[in-house]
mmJSON file of the N, C-alpha and C atoms, coordinates in Angstrom:
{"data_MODEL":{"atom_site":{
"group_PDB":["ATOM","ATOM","ATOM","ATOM","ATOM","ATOM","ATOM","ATOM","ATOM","ATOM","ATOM","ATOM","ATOM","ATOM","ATOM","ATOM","ATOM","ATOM","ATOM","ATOM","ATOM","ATOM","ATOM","ATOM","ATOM","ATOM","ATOM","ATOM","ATOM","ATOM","ATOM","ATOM","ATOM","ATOM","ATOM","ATOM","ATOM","ATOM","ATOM","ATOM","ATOM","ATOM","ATOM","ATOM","ATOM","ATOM","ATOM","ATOM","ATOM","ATOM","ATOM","ATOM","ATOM","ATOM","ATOM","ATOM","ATOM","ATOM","ATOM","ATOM","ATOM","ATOM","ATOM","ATOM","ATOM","ATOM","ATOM","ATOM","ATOM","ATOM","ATOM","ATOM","ATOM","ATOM","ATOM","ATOM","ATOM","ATOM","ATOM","ATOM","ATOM","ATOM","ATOM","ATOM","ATOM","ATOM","ATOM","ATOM","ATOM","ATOM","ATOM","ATOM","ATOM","ATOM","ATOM","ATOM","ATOM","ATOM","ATOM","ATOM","ATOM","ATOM","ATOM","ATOM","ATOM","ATOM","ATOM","ATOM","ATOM","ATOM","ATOM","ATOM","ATOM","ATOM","ATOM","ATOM","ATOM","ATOM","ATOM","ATOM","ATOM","ATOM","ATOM","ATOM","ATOM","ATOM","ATOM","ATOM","ATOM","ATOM","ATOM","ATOM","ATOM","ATOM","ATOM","ATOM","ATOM","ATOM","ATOM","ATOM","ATOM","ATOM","ATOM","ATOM","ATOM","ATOM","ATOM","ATOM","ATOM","ATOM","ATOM","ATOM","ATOM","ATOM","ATOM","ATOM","ATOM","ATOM","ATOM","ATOM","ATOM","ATOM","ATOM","ATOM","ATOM","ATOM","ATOM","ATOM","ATOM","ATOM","ATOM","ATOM","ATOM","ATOM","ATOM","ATOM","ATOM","ATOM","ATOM","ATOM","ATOM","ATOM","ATOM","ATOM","ATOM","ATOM","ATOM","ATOM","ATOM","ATOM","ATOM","ATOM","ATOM","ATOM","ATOM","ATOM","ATOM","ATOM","ATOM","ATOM","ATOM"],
"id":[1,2,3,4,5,6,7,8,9,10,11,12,13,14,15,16,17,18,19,20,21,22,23,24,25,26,27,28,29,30,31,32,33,34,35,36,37,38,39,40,41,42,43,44,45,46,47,48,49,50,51,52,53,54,55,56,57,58,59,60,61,62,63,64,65,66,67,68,69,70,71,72,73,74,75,76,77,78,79,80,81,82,83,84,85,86,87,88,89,90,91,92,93,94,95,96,97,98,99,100,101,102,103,104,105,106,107,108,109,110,111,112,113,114,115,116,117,118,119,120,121,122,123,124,125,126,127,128,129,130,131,132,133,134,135,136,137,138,139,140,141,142,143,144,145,146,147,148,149,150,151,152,153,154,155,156,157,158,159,160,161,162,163,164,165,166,167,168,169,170,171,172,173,174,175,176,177,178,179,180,181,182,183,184,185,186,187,188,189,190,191,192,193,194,195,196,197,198,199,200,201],
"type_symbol":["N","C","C","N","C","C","N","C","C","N","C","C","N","C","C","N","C","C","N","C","C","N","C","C","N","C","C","N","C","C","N","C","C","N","C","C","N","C","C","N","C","C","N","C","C","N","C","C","N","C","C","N","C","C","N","C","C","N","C","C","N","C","C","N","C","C","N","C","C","N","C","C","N","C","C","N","C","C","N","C","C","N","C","C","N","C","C","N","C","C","N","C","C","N","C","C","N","C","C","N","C","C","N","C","C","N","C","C","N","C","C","N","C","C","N","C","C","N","C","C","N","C","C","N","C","C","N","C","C","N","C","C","N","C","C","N","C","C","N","C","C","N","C","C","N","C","C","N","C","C","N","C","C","N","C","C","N","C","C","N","C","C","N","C","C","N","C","C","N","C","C","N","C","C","N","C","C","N","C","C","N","C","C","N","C","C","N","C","C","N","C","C","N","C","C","N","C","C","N","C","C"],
"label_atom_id":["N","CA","C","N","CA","C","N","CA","C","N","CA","C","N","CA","C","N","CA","C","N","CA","C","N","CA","C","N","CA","C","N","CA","C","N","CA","C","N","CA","C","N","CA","C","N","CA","C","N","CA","C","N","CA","C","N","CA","C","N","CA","C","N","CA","C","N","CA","C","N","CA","C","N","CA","C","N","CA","C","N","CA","C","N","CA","C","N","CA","C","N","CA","C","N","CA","C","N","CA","C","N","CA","C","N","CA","C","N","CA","C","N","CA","C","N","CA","C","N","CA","C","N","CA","C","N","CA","C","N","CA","C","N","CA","C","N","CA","C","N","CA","C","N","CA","C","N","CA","C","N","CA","C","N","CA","C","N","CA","C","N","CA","C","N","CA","C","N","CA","C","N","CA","C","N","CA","C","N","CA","C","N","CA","C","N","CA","C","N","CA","C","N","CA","C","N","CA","C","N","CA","C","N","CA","C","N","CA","C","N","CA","C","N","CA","C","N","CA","C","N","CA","C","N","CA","C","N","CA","C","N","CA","C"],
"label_alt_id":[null,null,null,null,null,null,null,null,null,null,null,null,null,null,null,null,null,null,null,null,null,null,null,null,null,null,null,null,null,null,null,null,null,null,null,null,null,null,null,null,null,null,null,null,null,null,null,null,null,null,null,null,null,null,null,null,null,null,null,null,null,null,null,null,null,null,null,null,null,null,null,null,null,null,null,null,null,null,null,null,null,null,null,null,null,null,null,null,null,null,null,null,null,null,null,null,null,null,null,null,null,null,null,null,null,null,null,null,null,null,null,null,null,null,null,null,null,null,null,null,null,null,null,null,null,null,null,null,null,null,null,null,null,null,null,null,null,null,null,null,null,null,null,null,null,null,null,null,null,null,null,null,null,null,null,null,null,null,null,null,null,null,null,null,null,null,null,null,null,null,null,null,null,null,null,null,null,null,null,null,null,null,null,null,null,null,null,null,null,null,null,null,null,null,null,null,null,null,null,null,null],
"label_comp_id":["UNK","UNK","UNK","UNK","UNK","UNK","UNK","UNK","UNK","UNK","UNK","UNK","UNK","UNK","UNK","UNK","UNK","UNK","UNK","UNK","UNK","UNK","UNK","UNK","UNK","UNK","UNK","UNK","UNK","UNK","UNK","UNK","UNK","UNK","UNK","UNK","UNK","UNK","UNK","UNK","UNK","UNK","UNK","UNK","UNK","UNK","UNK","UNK","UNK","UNK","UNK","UNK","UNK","UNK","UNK","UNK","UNK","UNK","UNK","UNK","UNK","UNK","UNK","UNK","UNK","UNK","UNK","UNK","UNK","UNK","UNK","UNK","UNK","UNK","UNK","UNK","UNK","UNK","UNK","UNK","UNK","UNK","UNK","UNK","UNK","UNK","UNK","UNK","UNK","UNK","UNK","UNK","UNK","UNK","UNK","UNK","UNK","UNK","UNK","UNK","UNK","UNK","UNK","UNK","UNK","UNK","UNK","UNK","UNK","UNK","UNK","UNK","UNK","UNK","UNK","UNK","UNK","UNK","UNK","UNK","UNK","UNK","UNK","UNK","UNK","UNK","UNK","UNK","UNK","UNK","UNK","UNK","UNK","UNK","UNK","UNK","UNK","UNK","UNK","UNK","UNK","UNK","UNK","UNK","UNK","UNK","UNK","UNK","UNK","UNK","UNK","UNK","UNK","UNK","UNK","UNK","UNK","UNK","UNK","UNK","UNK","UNK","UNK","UNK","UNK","UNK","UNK","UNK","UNK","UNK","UNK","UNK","UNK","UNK","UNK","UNK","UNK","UNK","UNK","UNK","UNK","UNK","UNK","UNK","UNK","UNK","UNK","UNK","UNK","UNK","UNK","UNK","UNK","UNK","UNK","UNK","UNK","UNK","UNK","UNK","UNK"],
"label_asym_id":["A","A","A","A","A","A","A","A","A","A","A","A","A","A","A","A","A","A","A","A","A","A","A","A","A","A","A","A","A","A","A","A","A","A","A","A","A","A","A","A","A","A","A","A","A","A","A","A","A","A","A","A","A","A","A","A","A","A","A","A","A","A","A","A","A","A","A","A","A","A","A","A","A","A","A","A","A","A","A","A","A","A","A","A","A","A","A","A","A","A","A","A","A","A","A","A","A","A","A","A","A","A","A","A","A","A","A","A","A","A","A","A","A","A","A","A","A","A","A","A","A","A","A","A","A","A","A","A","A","A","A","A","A","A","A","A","A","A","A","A","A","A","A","A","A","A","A","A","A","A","A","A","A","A","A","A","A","A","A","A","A","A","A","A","A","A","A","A","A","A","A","A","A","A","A","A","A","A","A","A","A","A","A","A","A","A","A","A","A","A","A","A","A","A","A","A","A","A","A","A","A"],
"label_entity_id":["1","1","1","1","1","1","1","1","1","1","1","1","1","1","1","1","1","1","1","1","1","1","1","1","1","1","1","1","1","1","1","1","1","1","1","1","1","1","1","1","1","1","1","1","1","1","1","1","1","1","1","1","1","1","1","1","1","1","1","1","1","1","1","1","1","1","1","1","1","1","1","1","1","1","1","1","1","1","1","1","1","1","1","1","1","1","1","1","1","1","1","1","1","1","1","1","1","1","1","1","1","1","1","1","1","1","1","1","1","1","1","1","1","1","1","1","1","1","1","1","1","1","1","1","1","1","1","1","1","1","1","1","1","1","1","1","1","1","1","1","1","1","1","1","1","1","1","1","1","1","1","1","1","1","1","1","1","1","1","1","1","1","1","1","1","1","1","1","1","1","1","1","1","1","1","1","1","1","1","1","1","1","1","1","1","1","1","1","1","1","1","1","1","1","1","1","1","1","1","1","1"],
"label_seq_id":[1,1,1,2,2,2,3,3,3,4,4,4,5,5,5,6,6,6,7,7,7,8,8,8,9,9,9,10,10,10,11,11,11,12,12,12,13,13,13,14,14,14,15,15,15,16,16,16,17,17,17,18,18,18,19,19,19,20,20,20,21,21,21,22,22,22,23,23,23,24,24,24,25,25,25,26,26,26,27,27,27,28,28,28,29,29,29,30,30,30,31,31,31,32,32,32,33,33,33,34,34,34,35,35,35,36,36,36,37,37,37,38,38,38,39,39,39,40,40,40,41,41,41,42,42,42,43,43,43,44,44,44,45,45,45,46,46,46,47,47,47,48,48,48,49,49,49,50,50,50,51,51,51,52,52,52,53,53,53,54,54,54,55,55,55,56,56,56,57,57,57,58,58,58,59,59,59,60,60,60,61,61,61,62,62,62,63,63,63,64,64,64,65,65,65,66,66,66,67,67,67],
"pdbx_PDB_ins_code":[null,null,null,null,null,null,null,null,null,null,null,null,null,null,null,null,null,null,null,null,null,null,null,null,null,null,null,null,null,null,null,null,null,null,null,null,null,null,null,null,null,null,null,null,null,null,null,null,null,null,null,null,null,null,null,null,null,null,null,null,null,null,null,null,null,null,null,null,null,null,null,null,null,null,null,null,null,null,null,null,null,null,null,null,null,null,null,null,null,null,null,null,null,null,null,null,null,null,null,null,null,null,null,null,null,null,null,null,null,null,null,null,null,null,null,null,null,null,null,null,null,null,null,null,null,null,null,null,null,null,null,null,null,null,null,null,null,null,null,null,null,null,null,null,null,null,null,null,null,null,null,null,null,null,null,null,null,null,null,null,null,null,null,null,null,null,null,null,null,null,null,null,null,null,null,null,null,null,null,null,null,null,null,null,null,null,null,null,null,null,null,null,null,null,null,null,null,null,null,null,null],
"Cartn_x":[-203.939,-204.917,-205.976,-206.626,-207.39,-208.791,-209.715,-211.14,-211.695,-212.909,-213.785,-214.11,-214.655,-214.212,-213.099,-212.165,-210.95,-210.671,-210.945,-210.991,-211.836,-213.342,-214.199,-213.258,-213.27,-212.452,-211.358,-211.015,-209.77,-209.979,-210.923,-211.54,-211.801,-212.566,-213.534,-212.753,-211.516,-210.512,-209.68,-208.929,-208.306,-209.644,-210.934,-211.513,-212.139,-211.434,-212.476,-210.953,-210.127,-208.744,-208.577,-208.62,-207.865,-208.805,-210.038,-211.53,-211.184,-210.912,-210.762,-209.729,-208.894,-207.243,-207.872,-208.429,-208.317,-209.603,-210.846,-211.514,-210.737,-209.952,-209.243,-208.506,-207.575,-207.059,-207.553,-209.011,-209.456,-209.801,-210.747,-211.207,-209.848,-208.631,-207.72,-206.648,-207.544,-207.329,-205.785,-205.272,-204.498,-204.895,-204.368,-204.671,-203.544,-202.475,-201.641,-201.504,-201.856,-202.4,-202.977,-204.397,-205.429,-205.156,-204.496,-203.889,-202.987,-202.572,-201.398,-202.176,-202.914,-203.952,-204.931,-205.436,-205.887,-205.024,-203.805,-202.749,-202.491,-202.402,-202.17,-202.991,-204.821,-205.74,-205.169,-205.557,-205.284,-204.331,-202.704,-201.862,-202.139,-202.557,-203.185,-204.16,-204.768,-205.822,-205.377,-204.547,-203.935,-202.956,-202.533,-201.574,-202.431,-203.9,-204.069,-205.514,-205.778,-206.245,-204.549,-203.591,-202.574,-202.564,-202.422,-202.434,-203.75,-205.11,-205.948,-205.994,-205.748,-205.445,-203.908,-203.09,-201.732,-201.914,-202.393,-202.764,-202.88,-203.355,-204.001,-202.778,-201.713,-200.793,-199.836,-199.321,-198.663,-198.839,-200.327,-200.583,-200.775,-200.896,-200.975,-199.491,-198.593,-197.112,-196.519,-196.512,-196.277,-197.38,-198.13,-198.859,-197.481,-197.256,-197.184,-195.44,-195.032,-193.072,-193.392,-194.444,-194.731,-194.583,-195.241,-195.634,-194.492],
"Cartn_y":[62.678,61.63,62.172,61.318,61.64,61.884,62.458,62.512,61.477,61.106,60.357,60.947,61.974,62.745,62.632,62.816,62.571,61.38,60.278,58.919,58.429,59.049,58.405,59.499,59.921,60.962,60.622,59.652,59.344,57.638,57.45,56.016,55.44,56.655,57.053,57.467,58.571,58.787,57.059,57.025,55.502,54.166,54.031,53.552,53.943,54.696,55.438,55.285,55.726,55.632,54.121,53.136,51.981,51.069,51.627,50.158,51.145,52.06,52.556,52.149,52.041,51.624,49.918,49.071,47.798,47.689,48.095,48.141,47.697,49.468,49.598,47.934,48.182,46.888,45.641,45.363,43.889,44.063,45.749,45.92,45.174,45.769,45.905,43.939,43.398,41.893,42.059,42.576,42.908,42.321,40.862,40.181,41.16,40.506,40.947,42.194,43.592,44.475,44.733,44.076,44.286,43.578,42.406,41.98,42.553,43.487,44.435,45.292,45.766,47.599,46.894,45.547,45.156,44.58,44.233,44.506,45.893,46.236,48.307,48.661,48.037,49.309,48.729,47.337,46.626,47.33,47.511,47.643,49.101,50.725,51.45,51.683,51.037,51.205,50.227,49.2,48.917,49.612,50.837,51.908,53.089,53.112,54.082,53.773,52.499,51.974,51.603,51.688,51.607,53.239,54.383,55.504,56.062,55.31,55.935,55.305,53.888,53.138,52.658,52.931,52.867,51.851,51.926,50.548,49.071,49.554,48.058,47.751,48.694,48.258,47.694,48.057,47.644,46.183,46.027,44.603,43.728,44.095,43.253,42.853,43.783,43.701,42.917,42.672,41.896,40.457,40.277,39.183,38.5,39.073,38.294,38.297,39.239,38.727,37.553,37.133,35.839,34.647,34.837,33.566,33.3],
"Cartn_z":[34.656,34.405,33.438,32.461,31.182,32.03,31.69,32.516,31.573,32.041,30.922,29.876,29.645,28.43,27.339,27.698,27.089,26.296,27.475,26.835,26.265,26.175,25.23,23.579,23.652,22.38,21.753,22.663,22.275,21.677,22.22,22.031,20.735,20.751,18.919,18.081,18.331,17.648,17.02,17.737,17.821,17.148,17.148,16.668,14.818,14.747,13.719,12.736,12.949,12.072,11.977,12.898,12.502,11.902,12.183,11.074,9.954,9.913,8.398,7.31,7.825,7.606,7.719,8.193,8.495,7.1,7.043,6.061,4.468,4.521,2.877,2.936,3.712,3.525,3.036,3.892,3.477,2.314,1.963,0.583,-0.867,-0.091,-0.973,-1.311,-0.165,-0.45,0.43,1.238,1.96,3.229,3.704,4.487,5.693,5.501,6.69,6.905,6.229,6.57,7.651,7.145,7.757,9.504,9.37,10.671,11.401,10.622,11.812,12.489,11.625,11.755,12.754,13.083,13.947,15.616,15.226,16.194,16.9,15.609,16.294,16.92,16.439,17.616,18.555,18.663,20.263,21.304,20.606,21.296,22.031,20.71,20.922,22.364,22.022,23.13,24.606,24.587,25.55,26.537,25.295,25.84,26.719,26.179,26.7,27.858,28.062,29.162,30.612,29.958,30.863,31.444,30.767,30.458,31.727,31.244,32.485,33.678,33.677,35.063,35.134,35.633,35.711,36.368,37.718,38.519,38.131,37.135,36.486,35.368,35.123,34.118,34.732,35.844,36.752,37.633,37.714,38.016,36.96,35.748,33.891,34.01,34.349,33.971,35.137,36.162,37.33,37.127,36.806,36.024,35.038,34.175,32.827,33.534,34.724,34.835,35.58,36.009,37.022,36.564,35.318,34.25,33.58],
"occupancy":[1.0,1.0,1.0,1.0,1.0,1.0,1.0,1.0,1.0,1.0,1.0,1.0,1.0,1.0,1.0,1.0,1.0,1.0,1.0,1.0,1.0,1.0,1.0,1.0,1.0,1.0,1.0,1.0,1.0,1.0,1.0,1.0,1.0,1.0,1.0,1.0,1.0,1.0,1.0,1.0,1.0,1.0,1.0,1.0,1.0,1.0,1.0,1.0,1.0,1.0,1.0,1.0,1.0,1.0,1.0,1.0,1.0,1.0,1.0,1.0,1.0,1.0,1.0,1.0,1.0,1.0,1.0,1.0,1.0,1.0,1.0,1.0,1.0,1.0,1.0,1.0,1.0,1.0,1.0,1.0,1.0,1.0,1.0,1.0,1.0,1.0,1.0,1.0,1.0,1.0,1.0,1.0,1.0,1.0,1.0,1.0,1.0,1.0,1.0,1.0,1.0,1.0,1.0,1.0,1.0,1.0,1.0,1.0,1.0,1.0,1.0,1.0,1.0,1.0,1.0,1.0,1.0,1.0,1.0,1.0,1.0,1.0,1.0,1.0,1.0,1.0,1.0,1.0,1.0,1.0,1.0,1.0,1.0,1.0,1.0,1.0,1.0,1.0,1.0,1.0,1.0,1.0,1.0,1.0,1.0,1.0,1.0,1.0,1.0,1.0,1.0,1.0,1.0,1.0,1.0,1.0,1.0,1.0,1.0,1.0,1.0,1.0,1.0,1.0,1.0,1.0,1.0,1.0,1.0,1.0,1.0,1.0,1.0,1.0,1.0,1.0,1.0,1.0,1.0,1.0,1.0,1.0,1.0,1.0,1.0,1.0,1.0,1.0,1.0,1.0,1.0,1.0,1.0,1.0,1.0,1.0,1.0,1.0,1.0,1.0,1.0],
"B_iso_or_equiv":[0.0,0.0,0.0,0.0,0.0,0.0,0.0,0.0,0.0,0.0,0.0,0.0,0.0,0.0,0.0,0.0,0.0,0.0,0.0,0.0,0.0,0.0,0.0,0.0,0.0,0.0,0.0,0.0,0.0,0.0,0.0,0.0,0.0,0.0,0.0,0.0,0.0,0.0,0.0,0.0,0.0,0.0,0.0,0.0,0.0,0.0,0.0,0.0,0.0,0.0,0.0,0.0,0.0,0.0,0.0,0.0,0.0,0.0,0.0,0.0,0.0,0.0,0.0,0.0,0.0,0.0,0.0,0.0,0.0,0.0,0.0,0.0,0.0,0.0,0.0,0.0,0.0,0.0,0.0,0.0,0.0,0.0,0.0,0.0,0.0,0.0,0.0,0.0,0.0,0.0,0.0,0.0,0.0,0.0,0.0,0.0,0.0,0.0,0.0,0.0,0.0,0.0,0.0,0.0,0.0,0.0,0.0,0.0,0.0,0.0,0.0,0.0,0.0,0.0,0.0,0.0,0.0,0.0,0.0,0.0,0.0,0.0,0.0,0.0,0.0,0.0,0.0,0.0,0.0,0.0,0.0,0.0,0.0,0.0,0.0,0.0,0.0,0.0,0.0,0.0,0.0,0.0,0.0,0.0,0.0,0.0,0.0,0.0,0.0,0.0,0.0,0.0,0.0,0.0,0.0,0.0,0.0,0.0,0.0,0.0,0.0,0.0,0.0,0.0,0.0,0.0,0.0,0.0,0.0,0.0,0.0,0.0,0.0,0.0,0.0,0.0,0.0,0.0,0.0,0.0,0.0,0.0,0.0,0.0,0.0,0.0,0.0,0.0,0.0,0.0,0.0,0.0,0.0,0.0,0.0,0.0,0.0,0.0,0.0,0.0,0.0],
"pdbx_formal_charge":[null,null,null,null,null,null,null,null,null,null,null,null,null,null,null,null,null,null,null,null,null,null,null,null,null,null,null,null,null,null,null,null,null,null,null,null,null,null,null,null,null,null,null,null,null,null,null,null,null,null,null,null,null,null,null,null,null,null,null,null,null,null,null,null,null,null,null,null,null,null,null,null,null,null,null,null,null,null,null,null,null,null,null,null,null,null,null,null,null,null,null,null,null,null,null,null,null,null,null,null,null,null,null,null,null,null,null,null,null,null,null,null,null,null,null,null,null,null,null,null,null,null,null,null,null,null,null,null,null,null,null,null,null,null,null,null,null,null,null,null,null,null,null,null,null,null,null,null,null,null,null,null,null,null,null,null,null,null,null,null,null,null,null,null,null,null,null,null,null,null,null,null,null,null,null,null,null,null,null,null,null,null,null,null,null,null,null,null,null,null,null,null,null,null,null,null,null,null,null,null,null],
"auth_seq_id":[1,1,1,2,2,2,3,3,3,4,4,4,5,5,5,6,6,6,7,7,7,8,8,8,9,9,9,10,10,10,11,11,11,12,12,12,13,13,13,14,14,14,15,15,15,16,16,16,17,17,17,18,18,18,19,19,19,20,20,20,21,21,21,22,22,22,23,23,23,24,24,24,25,25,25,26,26,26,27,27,27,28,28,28,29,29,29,30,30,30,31,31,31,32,32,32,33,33,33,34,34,34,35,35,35,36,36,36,37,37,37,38,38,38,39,39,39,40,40,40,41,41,41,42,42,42,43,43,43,44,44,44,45,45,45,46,46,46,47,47,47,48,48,48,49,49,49,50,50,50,51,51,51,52,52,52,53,53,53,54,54,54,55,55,55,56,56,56,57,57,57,58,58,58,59,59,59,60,60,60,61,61,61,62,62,62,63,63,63,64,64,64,65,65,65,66,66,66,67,67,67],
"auth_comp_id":["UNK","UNK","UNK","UNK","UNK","UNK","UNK","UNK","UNK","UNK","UNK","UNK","UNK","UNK","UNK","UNK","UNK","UNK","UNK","UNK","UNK","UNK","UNK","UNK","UNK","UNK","UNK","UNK","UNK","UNK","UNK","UNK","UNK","UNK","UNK","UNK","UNK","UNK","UNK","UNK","UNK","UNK","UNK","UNK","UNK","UNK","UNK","UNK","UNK","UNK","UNK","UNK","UNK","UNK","UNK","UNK","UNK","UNK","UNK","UNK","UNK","UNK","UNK","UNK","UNK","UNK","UNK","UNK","UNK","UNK","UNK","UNK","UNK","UNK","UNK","UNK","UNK","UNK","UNK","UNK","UNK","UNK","UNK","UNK","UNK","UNK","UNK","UNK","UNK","UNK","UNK","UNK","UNK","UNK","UNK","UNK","UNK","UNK","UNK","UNK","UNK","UNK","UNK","UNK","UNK","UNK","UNK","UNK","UNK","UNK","UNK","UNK","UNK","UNK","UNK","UNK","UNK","UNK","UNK","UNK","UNK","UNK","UNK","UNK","UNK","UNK","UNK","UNK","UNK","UNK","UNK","UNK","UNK","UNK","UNK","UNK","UNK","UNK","UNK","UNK","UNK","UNK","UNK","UNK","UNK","UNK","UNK","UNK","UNK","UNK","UNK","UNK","UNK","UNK","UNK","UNK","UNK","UNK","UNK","UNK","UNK","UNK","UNK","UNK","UNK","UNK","UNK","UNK","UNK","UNK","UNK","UNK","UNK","UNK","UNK","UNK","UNK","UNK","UNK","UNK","UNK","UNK","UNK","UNK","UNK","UNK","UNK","UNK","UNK","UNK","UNK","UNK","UNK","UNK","UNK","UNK","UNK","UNK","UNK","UNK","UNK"],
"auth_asym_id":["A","A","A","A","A","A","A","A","A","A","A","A","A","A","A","A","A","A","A","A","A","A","A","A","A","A","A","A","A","A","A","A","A","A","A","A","A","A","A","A","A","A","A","A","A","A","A","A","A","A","A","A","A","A","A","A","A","A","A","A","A","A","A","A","A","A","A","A","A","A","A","A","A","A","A","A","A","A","A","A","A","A","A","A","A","A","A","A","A","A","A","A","A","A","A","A","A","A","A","A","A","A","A","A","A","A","A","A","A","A","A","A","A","A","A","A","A","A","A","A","A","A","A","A","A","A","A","A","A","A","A","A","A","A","A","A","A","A","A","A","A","A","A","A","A","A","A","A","A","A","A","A","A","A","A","A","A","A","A","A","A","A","A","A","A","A","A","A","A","A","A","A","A","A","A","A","A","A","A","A","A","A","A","A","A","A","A","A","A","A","A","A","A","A","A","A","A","A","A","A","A"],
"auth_atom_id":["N","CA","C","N","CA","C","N","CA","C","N","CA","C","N","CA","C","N","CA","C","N","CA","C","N","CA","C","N","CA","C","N","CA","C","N","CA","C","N","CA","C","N","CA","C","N","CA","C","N","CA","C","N","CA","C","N","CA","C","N","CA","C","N","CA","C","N","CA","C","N","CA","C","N","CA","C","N","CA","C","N","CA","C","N","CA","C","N","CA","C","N","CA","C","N","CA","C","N","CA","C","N","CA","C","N","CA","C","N","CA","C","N","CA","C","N","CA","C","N","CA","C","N","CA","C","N","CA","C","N","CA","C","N","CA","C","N","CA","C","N","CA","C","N","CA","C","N","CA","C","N","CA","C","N","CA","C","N","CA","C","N","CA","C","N","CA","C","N","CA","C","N","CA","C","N","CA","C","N","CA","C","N","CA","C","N","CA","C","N","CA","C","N","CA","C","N","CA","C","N","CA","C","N","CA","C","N","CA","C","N","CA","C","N","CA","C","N","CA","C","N","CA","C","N","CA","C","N","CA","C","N","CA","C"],
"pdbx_PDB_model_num":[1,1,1,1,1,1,1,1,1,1,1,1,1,1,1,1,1,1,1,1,1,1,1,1,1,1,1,1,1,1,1,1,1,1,1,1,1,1,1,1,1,1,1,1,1,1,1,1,1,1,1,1,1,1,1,1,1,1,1,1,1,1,1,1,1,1,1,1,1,1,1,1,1,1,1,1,1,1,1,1,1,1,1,1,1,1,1,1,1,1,1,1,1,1,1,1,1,1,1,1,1,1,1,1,1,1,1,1,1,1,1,1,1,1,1,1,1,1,1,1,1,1,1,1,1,1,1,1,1,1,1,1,1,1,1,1,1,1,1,1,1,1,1,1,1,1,1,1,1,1,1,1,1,1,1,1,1,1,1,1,1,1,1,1,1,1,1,1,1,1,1,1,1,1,1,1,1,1,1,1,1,1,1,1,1,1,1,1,1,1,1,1,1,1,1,1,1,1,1,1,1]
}}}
């Protein structure tokens, strides 16, 4: 399991690469770019809030086989 430490580091890591990458893009008039690299943090950081609460990925994922 990540400590809080870890995950703020990893947070800022993962935040700091993908507004950068999502930035150039819009700079670069690169719409769907910029819409993936905003897909990616999401998924990113969805992986790694699953990653520190497993619990909670497991009840997200039993959620959405319900529906």
């Amino acid at each position: 399991m990540m400590t809080s430490q870890q995950l703020a580091e990893e947070l800022k890591r993962i935040a700091t690469t993908q507004v950068s990458d999502i930035t150039r893009a819009v700079k670069e008039g690169q719409k769907s770019i910029a819409l993936n690299e905003v897909r990616d943090m999401a998924r990113r950081i969805g992986l790694l809030a699953d990653a520190f609460d497993p619990k909670s990925a497991a009840d997200t994922s039993s959620d959405v086989e319900a529906a």
